[in-house]
C-alpha positions as CSV (number, residue, x, y, z in Angstrom):
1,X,-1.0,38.7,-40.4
2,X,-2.3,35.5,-38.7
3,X,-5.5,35.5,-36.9
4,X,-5.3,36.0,-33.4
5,X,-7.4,35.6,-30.6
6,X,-5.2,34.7,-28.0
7,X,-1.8,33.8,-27.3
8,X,0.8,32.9,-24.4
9,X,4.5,33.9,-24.6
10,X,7.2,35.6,-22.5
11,X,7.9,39.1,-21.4
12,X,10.9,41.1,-22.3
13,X,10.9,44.3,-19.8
14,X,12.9,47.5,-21.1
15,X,12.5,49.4,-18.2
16,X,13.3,52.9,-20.1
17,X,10.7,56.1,-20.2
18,X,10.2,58.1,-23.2
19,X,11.3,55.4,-25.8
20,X,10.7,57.5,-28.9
21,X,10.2,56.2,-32.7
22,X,13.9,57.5,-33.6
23,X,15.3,55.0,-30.7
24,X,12.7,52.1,-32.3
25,X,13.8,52.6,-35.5
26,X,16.9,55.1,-36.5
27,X,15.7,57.8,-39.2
28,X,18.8,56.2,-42.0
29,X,16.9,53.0,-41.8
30,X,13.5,54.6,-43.2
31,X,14.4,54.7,-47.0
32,X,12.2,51.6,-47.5
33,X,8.7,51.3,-47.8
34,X,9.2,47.1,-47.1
35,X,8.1,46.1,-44.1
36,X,10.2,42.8,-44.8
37,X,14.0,43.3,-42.6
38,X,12.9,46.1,-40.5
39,X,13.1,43.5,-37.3
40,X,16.8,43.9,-37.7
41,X,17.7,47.3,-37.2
42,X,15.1,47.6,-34.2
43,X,16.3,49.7,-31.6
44,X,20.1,49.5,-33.5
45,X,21.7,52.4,-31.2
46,X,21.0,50.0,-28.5
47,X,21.0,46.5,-29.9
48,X,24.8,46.9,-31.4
49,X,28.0,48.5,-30.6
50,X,30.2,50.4,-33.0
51,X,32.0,47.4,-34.4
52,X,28.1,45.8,-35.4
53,X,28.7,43.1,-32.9
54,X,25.7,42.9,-30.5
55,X,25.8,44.5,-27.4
56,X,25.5,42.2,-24.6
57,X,24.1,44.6,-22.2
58,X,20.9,45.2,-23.8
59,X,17.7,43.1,-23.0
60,X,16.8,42.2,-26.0
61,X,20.6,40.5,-26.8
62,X,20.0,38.4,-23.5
63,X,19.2,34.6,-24.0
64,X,16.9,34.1,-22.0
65,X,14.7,37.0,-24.2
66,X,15.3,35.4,-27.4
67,X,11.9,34.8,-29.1
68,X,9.9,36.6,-26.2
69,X,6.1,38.4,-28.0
70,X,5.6,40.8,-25.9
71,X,7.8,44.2,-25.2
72,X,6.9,45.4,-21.5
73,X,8.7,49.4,-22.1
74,X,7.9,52.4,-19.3
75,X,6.1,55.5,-19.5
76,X,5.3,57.3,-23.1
77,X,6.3,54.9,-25.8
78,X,6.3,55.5,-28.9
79,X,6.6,59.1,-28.7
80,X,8.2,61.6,-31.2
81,X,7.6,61.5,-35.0
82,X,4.9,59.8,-36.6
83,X,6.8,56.7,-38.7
84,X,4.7,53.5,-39.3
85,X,8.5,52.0,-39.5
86,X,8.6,51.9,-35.9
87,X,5.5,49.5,-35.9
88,X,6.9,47.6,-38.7
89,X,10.0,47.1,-36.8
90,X,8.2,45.3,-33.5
91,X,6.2,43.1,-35.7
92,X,9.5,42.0,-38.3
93,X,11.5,41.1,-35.1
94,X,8.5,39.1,-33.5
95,X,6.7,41.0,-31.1
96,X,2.9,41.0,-30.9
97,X,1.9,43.4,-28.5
98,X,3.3,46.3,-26.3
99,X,2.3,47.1,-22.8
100,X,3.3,50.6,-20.9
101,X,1.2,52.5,-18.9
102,X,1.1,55.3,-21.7
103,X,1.5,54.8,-25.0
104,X,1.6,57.7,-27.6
105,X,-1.2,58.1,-29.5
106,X,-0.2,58.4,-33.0
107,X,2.6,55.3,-32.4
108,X,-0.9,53.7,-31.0
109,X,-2.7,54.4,-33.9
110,X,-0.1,52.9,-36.7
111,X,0.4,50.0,-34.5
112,X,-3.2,49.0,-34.8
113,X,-3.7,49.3,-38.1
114,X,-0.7,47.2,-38.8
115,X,-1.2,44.3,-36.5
116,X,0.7,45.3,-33.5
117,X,-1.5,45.3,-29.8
118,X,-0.4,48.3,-28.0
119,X,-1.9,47.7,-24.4
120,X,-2.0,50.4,-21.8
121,X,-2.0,48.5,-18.2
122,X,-2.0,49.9,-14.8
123,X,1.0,50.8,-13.0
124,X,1.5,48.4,-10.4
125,X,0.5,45.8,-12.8
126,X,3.7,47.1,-15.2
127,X,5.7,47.8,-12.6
128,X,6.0,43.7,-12.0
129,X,6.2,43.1,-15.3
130,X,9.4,45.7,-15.3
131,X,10.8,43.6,-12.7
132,X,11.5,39.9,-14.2
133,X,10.6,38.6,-17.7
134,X,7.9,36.5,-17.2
135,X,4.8,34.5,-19.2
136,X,1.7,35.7,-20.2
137,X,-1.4,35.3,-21.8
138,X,-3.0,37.9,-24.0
139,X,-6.7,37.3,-25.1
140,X,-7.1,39.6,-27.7
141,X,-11.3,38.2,-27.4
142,X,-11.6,38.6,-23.9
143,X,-9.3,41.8,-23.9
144,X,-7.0,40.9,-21.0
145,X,-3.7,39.6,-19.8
146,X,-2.8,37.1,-17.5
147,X,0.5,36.4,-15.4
148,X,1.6,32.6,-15.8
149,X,4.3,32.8,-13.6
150,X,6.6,34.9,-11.5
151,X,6.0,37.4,-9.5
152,X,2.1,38.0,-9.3
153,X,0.8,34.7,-11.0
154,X,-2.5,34.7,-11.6
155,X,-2.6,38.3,-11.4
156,X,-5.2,40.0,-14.4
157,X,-6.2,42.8,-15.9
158,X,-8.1,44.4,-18.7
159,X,-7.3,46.4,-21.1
160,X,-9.8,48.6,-23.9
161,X,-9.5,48.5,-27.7
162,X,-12.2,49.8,-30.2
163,X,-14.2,47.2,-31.6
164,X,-13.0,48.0,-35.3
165,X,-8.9,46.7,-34.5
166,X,-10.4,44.1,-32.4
167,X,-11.8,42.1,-35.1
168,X,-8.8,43.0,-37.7
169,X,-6.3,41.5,-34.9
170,X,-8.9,38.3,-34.5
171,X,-9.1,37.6,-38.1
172,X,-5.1,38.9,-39.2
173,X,-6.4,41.7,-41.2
174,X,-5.6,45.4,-41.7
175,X,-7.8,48.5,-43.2
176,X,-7.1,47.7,-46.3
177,X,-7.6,43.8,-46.0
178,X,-11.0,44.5,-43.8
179,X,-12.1,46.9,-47.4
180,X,-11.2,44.3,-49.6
181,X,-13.4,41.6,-47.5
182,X,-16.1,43.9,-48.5
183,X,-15.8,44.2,-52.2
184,X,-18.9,42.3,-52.9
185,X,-21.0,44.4,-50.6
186,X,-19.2,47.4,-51.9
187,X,-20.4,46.6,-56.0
188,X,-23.5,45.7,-54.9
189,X,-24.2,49.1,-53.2
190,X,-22.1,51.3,-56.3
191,X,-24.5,48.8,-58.6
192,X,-27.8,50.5,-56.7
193,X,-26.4,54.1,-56.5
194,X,-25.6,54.3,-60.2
195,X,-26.5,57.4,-61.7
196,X,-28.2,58.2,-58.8
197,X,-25.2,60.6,-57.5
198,X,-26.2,64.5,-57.0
């Protein structure tokens, strides 16, 4: 993970509701615990056709979306089971941060410890987004997001995130890289308390 405090990039919309973890990520492609190659087989049933060629159809296969941070989905992503592959997936193709105007909560939670912004916006505010790709800027400091262009330019709004995965996004760390930052203050305090357990 790379710190992050803010960043500009464009806008895929995916204007589908109820994208669930199996559609993210297909349950055959969960045998590994590698985060590494996970980017490929996101959203497969839609990305490919039968033969394996990609299917030009879907957003994600278009051109002009090629290399585009930020997934703009509809209504209750990241529902259905709890796999931290779906997460994985987003960040191994390239995407930073998700914006819906619900997001489930568990796909929330895995998403923030791994690095991955999930961002519930207002309606309206999505609804343009849905409309035409466009750019933004995310300030993960400032907790907002910006439209640079298109419809709405200008246009910003503000989104929440506990203090805890606002400071592991801004300095590219997860749980367990946030406990290792804090080994030393973690002997010293086991160095005080020894013995003294009940």
């Amino acid at each position: 993970m790379q710190p992050t405090t803010a960043f500009t990039t464009r806008s895929v919309p995916l204007p589908r509701a109820d994208i669930d973890t199996d559609q993210i990520i297909p349950a055959r492609f969960l045998t590994t615990t590698s985060r590494e190659g996970l980017g490929q087989h996101l959203f497969a049933d839609w990305r490919y056709l039968p033969n394996g060629d990609d299917n030009p159809a879907f957003e994600l296969n278009q051109p002009q979306h090629r290399d585009a941070q930020v997934l703009v989905a509809g209504r209750n992503f990241g529902c259905g089971s709890s796999r931290e592959h779906a997460p994985w997936s987003l960040l191994d193709y390239g995407f930073k941060a998700i914006i819906s105007t619900e997001i489930a909560d568990i796909f929330r939670s895995n998403s923030l410890k791994n690095g991955l912004l999930p961002i519930v916006a207002p309606q309206a505010f999505v609804e343009k987004l849905l409309q035409q790709p466009c750019e933004l800027t995310i300030d993960i400091e400032d907790c907002t997001v910006r439209i640079n262009d298109g419809a709405g330019a200008g246009e910003c709004i503000t989104f929440t995130i506990d203090a805890f995965s606002r400071y592991c996004l801004m300095h590219g760390i997860d749980q367990l890289g946030f406990l290792l930052d804090q080994m030393d203050a973690i002997e010293r305090f086991e160095a005080q308390h020894d013995g003294h357990a009940a």
